[in-house]
NUDREN-967879 format. One line per 3 residues: number of its first residue (from 1); for each residue x, z, y negated of N, C-alpha, C. Coordinates in steps of 0.05 Angstrom, whole numbers, plus 5000, padded with zeros to 4 digits. Each point is the difference from the previous one (the first is absolute). Last residue first. Layout:
BEGIN
NUM = X Z Y X Z Y X Z Y ~ ...
# end
This chain:
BEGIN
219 = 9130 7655 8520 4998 5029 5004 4996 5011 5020 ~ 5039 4903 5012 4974 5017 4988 5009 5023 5005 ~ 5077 4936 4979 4993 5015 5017 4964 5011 4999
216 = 5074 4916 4968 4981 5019 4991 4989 5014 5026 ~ 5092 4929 4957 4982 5013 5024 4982 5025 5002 ~ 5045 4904 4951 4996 5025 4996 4978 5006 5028
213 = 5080 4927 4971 4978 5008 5025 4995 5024 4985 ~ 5069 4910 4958 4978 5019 4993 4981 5014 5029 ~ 5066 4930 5014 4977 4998 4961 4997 5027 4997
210 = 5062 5006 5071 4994 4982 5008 4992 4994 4960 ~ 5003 5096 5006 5002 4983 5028 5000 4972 4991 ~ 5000 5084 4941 5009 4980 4992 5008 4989 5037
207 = 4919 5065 4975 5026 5007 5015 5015 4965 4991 ~ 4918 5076 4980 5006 4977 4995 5026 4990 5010 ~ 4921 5068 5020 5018 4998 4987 5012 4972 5005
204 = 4911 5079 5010 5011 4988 4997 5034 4985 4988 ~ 4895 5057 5033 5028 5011 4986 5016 4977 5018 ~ 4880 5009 4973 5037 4981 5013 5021 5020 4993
201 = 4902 5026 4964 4995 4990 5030 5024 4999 5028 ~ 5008 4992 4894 4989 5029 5002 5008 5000 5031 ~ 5035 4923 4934 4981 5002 5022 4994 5029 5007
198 = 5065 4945 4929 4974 5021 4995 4982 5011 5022 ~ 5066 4943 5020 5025 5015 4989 4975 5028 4996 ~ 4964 4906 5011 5013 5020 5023 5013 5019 5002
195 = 4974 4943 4925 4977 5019 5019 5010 5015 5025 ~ 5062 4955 4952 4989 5023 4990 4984 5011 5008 ~ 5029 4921 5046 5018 5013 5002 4992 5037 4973
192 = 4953 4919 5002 4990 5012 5023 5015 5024 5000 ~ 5017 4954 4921 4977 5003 5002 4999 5020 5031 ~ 5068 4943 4994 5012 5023 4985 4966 5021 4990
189 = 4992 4920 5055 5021 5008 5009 5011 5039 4987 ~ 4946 4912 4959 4990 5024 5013 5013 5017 5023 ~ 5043 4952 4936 4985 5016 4989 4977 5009 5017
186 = 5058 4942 5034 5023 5009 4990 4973 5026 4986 ~ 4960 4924 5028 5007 5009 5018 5009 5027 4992 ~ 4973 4951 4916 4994 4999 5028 5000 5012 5021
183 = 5060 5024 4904 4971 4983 5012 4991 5006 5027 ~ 5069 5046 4931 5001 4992 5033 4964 4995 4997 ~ 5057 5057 4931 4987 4979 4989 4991 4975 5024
180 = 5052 5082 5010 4966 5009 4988 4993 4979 5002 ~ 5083 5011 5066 4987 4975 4983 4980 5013 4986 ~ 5030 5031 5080 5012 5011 4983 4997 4986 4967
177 = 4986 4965 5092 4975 5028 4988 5016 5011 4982 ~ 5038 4929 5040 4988 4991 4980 4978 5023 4991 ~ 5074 4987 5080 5006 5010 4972 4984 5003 4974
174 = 4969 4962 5089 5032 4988 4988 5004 5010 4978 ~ 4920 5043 5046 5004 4977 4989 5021 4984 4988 ~ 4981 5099 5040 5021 4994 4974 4991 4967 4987
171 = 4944 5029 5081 4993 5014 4973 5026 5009 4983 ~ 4990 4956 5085 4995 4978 4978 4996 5014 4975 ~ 4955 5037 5093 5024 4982 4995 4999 4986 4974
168 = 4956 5087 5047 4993 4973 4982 5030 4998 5002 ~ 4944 5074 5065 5030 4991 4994 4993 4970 4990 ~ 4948 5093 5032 4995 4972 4991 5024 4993 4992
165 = 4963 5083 5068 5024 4987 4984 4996 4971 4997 ~ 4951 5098 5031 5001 4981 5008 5010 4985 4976 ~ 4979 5097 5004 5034 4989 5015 5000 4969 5008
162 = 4892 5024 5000 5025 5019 4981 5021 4996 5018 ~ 4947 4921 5000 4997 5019 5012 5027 5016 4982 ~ 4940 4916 4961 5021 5009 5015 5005 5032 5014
159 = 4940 4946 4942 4997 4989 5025 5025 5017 5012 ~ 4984 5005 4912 4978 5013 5011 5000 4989 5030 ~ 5056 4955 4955 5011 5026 4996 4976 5018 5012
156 = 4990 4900 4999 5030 5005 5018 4997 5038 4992 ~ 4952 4945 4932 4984 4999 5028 5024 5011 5026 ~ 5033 4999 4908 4981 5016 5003 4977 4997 5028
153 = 5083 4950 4988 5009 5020 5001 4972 5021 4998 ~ 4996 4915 4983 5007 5002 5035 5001 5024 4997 ~ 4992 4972 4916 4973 4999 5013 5001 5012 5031
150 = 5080 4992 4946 4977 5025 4998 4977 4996 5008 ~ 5056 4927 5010 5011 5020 5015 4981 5019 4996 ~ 4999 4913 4976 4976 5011 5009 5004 5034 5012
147 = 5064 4933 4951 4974 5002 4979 4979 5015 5017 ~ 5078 4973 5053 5009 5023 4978 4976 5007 4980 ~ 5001 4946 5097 5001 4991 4984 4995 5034 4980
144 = 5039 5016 5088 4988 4978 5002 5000 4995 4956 ~ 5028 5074 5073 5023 4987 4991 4979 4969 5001 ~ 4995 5107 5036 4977 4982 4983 5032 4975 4981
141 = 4965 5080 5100 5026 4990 4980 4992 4972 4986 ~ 4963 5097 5050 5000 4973 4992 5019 4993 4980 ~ 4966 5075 5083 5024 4992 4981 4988 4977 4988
138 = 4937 5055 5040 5025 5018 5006 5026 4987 4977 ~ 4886 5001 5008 5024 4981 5004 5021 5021 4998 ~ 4907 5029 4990 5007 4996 5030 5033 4974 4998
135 = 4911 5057 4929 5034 5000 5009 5007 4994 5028 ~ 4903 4969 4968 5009 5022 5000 5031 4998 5003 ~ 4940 4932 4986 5011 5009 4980 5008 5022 5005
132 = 4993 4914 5051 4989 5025 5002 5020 5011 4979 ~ 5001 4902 4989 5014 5017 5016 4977 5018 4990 ~ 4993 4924 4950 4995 4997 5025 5003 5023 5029
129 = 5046 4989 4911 4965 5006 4994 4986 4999 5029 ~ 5088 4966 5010 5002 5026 4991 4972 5015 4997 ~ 5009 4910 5006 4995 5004 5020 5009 5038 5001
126 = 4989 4944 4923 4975 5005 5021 5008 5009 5020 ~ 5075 4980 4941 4976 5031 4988 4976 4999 5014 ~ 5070 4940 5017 5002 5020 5014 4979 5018 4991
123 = 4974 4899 5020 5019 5018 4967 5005 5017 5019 ~ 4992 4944 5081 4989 5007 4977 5014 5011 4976 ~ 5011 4984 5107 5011 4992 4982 4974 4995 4978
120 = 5051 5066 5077 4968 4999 4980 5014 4978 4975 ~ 5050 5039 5105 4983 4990 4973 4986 4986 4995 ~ 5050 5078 5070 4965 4984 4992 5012 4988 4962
117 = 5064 5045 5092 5003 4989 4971 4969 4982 5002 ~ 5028 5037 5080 5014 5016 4984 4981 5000 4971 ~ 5012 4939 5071 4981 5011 5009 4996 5026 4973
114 = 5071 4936 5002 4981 4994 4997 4979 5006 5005 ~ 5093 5016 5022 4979 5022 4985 4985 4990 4997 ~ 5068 4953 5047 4991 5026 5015 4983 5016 4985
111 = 5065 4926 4967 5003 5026 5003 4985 5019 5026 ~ 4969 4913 4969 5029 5003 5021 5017 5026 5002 ~ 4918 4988 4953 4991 4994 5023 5027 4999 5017
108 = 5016 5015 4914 4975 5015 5008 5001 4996 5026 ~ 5035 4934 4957 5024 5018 5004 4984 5032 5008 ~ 4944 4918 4978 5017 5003 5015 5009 5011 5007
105 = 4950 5017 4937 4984 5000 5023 5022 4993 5018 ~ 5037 4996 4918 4987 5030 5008 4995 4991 5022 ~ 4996 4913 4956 5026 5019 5014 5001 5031 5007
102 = 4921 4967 4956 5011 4996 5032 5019 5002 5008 ~ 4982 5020 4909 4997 5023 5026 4994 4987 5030 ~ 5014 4941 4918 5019 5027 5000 4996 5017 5025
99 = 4927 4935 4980 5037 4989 5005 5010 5014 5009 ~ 4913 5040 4976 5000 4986 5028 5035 4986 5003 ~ 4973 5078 4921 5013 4971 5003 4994 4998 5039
96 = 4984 5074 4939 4966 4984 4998 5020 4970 5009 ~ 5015 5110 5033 5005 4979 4984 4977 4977 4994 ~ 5024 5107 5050 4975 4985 4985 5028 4984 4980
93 = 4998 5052 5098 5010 4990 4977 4990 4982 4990 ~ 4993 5095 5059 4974 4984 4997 5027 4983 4978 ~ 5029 5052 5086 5011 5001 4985 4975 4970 4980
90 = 5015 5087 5081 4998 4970 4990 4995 4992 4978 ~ 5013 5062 5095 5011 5015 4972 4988 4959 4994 ~ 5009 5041 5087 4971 5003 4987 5004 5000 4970
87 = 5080 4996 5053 4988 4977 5015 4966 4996 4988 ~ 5084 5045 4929 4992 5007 5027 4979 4977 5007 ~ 5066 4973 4929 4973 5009 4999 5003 5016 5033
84 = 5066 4942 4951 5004 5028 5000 4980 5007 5014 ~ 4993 4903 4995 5017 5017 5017 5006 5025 5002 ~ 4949 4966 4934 4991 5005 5019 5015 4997 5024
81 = 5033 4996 4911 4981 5027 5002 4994 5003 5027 ~ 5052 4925 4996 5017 5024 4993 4979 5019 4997 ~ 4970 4928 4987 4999 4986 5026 5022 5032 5008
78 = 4960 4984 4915 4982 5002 5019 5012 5004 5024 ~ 5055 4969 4929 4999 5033 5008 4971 5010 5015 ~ 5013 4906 4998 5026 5015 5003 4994 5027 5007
75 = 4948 4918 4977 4993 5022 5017 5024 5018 5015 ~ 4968 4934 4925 5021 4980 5029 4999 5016 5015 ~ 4936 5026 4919 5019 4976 4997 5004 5001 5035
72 = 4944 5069 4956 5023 5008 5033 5022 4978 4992 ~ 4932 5062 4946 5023 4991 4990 5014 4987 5027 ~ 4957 5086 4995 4989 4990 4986 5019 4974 4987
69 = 4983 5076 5092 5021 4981 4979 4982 4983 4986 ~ 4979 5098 5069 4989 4972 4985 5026 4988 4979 ~ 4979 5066 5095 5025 4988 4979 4981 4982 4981
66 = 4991 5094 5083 4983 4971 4984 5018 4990 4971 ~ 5040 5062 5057 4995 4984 5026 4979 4981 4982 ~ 5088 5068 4987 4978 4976 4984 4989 4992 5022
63 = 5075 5068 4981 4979 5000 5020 4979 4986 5000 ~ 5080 5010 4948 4971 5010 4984 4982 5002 5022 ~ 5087 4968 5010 4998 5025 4980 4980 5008 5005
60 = 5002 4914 5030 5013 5030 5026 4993 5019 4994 ~ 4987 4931 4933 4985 5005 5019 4996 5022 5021 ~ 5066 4979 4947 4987 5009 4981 4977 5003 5014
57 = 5071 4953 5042 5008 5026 4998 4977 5011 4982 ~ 4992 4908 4998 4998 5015 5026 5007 5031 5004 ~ 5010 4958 4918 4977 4998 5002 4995 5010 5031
54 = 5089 4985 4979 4981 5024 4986 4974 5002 4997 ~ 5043 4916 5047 5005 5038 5010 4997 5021 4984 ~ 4979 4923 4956 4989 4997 5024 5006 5026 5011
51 = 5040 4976 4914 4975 5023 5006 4983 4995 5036 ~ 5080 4953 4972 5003 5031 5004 4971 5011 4999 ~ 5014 4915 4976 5004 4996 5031 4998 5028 5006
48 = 4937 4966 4923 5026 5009 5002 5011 5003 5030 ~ 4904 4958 4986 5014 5029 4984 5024 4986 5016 ~ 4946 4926 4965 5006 5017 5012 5012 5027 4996
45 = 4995 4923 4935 4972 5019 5016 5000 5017 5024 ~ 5066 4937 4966 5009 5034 4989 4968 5007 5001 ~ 5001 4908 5027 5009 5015 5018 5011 5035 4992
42 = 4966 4906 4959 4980 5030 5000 5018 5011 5018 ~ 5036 4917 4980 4993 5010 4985 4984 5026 4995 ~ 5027 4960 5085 5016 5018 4979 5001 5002 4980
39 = 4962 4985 5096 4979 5002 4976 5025 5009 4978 ~ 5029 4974 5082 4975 4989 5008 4976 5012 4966 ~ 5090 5038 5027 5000 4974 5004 4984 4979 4997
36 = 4992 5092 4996 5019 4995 4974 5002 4965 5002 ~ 4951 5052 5065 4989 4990 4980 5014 4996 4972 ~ 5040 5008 5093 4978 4973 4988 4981 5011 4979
33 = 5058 5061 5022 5023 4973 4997 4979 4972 4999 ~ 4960 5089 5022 5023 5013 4966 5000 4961 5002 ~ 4975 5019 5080 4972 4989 4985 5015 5002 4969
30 = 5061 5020 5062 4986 4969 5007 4985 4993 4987 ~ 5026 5083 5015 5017 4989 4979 4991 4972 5003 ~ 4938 5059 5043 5002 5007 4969 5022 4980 4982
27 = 4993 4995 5101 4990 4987 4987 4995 5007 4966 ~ 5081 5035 5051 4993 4974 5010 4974 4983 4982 ~ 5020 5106 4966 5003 4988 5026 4999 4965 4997
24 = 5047 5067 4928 4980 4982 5011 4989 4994 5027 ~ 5067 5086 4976 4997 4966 4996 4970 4993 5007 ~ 5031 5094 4964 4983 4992 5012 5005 4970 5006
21 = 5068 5031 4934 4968 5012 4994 5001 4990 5031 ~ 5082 4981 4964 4997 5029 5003 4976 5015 5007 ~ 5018 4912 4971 5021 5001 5026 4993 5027 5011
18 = 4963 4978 4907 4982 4982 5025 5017 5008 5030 ~ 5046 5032 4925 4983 5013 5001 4984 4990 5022 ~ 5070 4954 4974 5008 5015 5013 4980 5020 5010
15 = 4978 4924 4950 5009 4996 5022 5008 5023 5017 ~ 4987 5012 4905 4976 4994 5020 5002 4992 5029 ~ 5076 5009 4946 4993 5015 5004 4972 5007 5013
12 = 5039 4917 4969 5019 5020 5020 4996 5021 5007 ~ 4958 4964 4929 4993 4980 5030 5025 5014 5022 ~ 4973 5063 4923 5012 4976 5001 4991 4991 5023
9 = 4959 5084 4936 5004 4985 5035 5009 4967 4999 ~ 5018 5109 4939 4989 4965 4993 4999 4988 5036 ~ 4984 5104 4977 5026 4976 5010 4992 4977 4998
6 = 4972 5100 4946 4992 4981 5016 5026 4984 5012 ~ 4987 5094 4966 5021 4983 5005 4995 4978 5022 ~ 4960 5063 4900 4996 4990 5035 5026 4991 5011
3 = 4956 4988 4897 5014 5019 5020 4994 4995 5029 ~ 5019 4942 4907 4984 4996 5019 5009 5023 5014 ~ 5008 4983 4894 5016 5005 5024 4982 5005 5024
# end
């Protein structure tokens, strides 16, 4: 018997929720509608339409002014961090696709933030290794390939400033962490998701958003 009193989310109901959040501005929904359009076999690479304004509001929260994303694709919730951002606030995004993230550069530049937003197109684990190791990031939000998460996750945590907040996407994985027997993706997923649970450093939690968002606070 399942406790709680979750609410199943119907298409009727997602809708109503999306009506109720933050709308999109003009170019965020433009960039949502071409890349469903324009890449739709990959297009659930993106985050979720809702985490945009939660990802902006999470910013606000936190008073973020250095952002790192691990993970940009089409540059959605890039383009939502760094609109939250104050005018000295910015935001480092590490992908390794030139395709994918020119659209970014567009909707970037037509937004008005492209000043905002530095990316690094490389693995992400160099350009992380790459960062001053002392605590100076405020928020990061890590929604890229699942086999490298704990790697991200141990260069990202000594980097972060106390009260400073990492937020992974993807950590229910369509239901499939629940799986012992979960290969690939699906197993490291449920892998990170322990280490994270074990973290000393993190107080943390998991929140049934969108796949999966857990959100970790530094000590």
């Amino acid at each position: 018997m399942t406790k709680g009193n979750s609410t199943k989310i119907t298409d009727e109901l997602y809708r109503y929720m999306l009506d109720h959040n933050p709308p999109l501005d003009p170019v965020a929904a433009k960039l949502v509608e071409r890349t469903y359009a324009e890449f739709p076999d990959v297009a659930g690479m993106q985050s979720a339409e809702e985490q945009g304004p939660l990802l902006a509001f999470l910013v606000r929260l936190t008073g973020a002014r250095h952002v790192v994303e691990i993970g940009t694709f089409t540059g959605f919730s890039t383009l939502a961090m760094a609109q939250a951002l104050p005018d000295d606030g910015a935001v480092i995004a590490c992908d390794v696709s030139e395709e994918w993230t020119a659209y970014g550069r567009e909707s970037w530049a037509e937004a008005g933030v492209a000043d905002r937003i530095d990316l690094r197109i490389a693995p992400a684990l160099e350009t992380l290794r790459a960062m001053p190791q002392e605590p100076h990031i405020d928020l990061a939000y890590v929604d890229a390939d699942k086999e490298s998460q704990i790697a991200y996750w141990e260069e990202l945590v000594p980097r972060m400033r106390t009260g400073g907040l990492v937020v992974t996407d993807n950590t229910l994985f369509h239901g499939r962490v629940v799986d012992e027997a979960a290969t690939g993706a699906a197993a490291a997923v449920r892998a990170f998701n322990d280490h994270v649970a074990a973290d000393p450093r993190m107080e943390s939690v998991l929140l049934a958003i969108s796949d999966g968002l857990t959100l970790s606070r530094k000590r």
